[in-house]
Structure formats: structure tokens, C-alpha cells
DSSP file (Angstrom, degrees, kcal/mol; ACC not computed):
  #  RESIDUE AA STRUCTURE BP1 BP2  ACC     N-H-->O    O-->H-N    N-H-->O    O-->H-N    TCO  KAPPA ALPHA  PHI   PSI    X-CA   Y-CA   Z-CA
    1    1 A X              0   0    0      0, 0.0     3,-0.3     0, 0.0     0, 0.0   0.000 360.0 360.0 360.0 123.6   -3.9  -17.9   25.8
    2    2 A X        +     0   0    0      1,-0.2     2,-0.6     2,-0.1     3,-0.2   0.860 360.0  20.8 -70.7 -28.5   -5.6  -21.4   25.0
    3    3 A X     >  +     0   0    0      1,-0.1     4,-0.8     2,-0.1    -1,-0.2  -0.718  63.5 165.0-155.8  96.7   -6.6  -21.1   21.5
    4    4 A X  H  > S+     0   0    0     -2,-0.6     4,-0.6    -3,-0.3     5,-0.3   0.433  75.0  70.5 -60.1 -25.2   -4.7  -18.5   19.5
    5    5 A X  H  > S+     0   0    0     -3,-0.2     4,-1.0     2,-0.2    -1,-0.1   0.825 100.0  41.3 -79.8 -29.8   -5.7  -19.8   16.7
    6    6 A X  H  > S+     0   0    0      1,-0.2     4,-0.7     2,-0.1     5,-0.2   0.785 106.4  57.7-104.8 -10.6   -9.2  -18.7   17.0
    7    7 A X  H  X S+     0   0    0     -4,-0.8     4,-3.1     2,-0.2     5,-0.3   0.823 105.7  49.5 -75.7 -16.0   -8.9  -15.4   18.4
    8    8 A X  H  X>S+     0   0    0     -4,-0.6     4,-2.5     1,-0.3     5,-0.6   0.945 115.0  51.3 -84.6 -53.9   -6.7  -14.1   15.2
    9    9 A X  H  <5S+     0   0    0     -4,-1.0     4,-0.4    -5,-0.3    -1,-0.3   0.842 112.9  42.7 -43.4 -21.4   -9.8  -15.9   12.9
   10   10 A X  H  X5S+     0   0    0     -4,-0.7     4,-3.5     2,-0.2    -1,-0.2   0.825 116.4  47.7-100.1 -26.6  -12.3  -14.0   14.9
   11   11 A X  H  X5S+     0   0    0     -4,-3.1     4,-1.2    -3,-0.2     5,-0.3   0.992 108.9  54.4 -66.4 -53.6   -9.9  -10.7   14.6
   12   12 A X  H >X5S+     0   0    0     -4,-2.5     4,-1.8    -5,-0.3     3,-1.5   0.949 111.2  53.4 -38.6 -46.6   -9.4  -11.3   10.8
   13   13 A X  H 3><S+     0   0    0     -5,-0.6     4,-0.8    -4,-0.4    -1,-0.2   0.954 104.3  47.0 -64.8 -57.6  -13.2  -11.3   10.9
   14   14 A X  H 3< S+     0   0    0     -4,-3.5    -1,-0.3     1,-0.2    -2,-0.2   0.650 113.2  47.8 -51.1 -22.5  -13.7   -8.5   12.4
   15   15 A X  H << S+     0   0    0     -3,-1.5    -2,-0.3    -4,-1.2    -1,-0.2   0.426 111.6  49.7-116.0  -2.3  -11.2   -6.6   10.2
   16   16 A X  H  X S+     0   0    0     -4,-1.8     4,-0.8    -5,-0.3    -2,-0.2   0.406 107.2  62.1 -92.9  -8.9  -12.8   -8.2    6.9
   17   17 A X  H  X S+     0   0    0     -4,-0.8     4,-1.2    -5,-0.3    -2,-0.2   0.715 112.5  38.6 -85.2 -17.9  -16.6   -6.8    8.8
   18   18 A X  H  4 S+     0   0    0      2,-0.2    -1,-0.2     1,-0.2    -2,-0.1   0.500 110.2  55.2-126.7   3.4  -15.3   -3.2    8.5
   19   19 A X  H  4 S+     0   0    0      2,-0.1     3,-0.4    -4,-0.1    -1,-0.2   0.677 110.8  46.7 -52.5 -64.9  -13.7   -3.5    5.5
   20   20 A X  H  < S+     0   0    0     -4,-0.8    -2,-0.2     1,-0.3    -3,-0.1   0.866 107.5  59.3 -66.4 -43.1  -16.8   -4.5    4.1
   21   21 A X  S  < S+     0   0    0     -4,-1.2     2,-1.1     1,-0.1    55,-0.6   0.846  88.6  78.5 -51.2 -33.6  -18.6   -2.0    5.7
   22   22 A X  B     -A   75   0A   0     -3,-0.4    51,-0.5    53,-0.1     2,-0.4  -0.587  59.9-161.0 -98.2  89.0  -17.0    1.2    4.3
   23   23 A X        -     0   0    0     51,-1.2     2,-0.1    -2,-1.1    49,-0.1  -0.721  13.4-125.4 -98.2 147.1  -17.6    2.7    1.1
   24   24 A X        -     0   0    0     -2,-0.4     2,-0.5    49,-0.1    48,-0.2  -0.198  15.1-160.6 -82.6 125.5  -16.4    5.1   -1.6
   25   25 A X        -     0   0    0     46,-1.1     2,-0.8    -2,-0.1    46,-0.4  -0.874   3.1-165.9 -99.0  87.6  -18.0    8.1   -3.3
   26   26 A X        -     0   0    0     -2,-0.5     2,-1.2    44,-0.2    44,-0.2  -0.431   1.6-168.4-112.7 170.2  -17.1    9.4   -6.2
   27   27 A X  E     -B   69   0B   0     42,-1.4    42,-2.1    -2,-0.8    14,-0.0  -0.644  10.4-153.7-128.6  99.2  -18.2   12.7   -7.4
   28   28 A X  E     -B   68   0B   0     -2,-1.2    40,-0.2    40,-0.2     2,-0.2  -0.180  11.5-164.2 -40.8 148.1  -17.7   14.1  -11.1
   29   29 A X  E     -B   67   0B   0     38,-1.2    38,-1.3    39,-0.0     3,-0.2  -0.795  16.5-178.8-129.9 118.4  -17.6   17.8  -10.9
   30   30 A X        +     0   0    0      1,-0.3    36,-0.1    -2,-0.2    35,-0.1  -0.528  49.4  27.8-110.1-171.4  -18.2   19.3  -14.7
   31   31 A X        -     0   0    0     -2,-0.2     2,-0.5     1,-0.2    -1,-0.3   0.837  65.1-172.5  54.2  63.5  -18.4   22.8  -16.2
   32   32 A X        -     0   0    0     32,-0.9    -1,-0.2    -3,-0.2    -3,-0.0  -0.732  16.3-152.7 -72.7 119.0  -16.3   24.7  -13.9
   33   33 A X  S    S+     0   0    0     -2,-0.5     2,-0.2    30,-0.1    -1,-0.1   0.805  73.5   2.3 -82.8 -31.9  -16.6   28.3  -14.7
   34   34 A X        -     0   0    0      2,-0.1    -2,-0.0    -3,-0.1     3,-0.0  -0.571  53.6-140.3-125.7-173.7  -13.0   29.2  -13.3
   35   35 A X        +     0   0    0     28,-0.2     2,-1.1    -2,-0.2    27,-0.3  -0.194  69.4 112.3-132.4  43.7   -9.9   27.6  -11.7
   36   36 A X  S    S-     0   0    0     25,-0.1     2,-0.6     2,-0.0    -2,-0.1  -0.779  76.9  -1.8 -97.9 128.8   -9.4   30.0   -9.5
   37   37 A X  S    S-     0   0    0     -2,-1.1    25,-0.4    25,-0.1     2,-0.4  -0.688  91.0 -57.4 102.0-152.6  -10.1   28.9   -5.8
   38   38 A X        -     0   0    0     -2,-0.6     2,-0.4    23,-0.2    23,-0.3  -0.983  29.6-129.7-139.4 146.8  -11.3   25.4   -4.5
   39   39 A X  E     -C   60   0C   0     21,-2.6    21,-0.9    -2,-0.4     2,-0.5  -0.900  20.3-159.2-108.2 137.8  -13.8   23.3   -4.8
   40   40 A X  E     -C   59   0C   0     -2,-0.4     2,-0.6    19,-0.2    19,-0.2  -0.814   9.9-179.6-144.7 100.6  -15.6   21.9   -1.7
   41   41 A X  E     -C   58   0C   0     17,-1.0    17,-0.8    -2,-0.5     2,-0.2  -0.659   9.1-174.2 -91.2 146.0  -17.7   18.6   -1.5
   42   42 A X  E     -C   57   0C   0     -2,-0.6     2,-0.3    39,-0.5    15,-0.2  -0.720  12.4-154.4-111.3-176.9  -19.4   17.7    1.9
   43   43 A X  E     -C   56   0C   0     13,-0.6    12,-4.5    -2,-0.2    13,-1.9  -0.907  11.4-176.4-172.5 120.1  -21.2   14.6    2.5
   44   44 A X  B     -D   80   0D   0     36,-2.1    36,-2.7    -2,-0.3    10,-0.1  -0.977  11.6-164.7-139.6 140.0  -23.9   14.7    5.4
   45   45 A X  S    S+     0   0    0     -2,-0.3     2,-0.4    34,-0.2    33,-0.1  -0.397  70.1  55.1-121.7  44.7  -25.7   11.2    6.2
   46   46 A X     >  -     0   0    0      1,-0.2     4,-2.2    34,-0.0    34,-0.1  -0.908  69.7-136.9-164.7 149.6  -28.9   12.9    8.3
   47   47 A X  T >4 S+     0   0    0     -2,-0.4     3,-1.3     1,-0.2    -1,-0.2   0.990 105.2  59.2 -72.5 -44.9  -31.6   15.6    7.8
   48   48 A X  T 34 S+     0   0    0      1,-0.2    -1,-0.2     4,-0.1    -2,-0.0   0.743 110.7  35.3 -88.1 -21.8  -31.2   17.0   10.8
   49   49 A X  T >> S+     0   0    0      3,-0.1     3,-4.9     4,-0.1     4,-0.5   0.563  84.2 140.6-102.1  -6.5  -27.2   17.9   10.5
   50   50 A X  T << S-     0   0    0     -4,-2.2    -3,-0.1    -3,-1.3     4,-0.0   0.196  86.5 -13.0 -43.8 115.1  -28.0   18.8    6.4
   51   51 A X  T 34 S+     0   0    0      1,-0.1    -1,-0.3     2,-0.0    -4,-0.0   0.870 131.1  78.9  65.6  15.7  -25.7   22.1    5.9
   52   52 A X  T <4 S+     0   0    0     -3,-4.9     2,-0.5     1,-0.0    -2,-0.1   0.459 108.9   0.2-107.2 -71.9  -25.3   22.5    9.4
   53   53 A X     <  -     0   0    0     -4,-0.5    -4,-0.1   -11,-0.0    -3,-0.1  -0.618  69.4-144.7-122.2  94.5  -22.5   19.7   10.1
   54   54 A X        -     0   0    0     -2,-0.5   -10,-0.3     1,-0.1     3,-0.1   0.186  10.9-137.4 -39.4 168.9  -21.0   17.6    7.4
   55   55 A X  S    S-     0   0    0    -12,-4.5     2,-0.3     1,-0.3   -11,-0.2   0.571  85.8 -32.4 -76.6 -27.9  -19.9   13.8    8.1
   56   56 A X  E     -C   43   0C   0    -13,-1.9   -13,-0.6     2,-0.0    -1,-0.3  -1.000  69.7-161.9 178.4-176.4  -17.0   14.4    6.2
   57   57 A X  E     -C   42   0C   0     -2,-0.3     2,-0.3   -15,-0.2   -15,-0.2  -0.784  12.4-136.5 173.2 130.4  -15.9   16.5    3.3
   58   58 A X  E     -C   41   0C   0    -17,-0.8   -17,-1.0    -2,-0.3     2,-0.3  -0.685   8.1-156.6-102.6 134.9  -13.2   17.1    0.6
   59   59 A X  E     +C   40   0C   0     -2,-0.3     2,-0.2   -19,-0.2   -19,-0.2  -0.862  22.8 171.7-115.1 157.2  -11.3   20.7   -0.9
   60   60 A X  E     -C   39   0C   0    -21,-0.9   -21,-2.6    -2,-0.3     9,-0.0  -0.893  36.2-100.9-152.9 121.7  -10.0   20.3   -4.3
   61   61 A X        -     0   0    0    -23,-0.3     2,-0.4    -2,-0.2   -23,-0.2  -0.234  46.2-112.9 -48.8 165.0   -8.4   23.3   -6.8
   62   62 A X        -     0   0    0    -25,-0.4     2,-0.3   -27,-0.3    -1,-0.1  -0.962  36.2-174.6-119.3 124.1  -10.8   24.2   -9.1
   63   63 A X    >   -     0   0    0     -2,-0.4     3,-2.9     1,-0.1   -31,-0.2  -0.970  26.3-142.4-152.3 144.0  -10.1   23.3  -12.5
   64   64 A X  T 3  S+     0   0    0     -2,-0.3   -32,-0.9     1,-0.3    -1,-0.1   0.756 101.6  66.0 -74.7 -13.6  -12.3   24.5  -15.6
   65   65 A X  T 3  S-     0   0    0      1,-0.2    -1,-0.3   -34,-0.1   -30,-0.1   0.350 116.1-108.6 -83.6   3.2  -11.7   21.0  -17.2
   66   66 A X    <   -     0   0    0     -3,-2.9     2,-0.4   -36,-0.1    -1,-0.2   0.301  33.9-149.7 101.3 142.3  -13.7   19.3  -14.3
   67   67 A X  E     -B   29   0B   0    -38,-1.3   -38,-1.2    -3,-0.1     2,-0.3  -0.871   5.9-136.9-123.2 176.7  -12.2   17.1  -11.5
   68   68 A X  E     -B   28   0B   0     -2,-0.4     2,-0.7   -40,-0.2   -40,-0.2  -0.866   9.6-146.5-154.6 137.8  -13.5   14.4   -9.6
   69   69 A X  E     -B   27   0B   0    -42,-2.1   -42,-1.4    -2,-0.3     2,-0.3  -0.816   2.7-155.3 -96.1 122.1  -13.3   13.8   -6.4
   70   70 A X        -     0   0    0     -2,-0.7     2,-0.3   -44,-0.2   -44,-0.2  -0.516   6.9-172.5 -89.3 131.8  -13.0   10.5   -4.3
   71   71 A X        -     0   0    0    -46,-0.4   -46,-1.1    -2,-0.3     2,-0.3  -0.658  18.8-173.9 -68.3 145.5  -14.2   10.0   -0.3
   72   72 A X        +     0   0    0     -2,-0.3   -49,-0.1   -48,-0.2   -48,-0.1  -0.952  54.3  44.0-145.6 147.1  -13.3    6.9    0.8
   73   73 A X  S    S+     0   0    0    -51,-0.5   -50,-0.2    -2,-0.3   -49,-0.1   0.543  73.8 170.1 109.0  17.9  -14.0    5.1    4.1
   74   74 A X        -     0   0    0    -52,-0.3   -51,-1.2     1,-0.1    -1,-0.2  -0.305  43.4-114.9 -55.1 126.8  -18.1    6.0    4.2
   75   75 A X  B     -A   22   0A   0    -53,-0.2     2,-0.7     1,-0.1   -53,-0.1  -0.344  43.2-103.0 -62.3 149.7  -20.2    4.4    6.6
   76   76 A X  S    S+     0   0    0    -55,-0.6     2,-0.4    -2,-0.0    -1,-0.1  -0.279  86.6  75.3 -52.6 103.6  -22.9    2.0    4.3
   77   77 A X  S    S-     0   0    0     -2,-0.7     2,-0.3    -3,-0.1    -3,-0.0  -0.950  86.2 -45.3-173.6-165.2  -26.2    3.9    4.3
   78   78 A X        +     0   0    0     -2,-0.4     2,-0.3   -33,-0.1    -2,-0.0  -0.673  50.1 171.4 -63.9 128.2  -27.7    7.2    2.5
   79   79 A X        -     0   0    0     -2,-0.3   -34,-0.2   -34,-0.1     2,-0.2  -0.949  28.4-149.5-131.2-166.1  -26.3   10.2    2.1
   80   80 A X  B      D   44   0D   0    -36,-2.7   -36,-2.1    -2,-0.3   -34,-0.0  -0.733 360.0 360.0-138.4 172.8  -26.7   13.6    0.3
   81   81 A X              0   0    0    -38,-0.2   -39,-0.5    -2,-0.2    -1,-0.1   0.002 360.0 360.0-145.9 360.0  -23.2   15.7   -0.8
């Protein structure tokens, strides 16, 4: 390799671009009527796949004192849960 030095700067770069990119939801859930069972957020980022096919999607127990739940690693845009 001639210049080592600039490919790990342009990888570092790349791995600070996707870093940057990805972000975190979190999502309060209050009044939970039971704690029997699971709680189940999805996350879809298009009308066309809304309630057909999430993007991604979290189970939690269900617990009457509320949880909240974290997604991490979202691509940047809209989405609906």
C-alpha cells in the first residue's frame, strides 16, 4: 500500500458517516392496563409497508407501571411506530 495513512483516515470517516447517520427512538409507554403479556412497538419508515412490514420492532413485558422502550441504530428520516 502507498499511503496507509490515508486509507485508515478515509475508513475512520466512513465509520464516523454512519455513526452519525443512525439514530435512537425512544418510546414512553404509560397506563398499562395489565402486565400480563408483551408489549410490541414496530417502527415502519414508508406508507406503503405501514402495518404490513415493520423496519424494525421491539417486544417488551408488560408492566402496569409503564416501560419505555429504546430502538437504536435507525436510519435518519421519518417514521411512524
Amino acid at each position: 500500500m502507498k499511503h496507509p495513512r490515508k486509507v485508515l483516515i478515509v475508513i475512520a470517516h466512513l465509520f464516523a458517516l454512519n455513526f452519525a447517520s443512525a439514530a435512537e427512538l425512544i418510546v414512553q409507554i404509560n397506563d398499562v392496563k395489565s402486565s400480563e403479556g408483551q408489549l410490541t412497538v414496530a417502527v415502519y419508515n414508508s406508507a406503503d409497508t405501514f402495518l404490513k412490514m415493520p423496519l424494525t420492532g421491539v417486544r417488551t413485558p408488560a408492566i402496569t407501571e409503564g416501560s419505555t422502550v429504546v430502538i437504536k441504530d435507525l436510519p435518519s428520516g421519518e417514521c411512524a411506530i
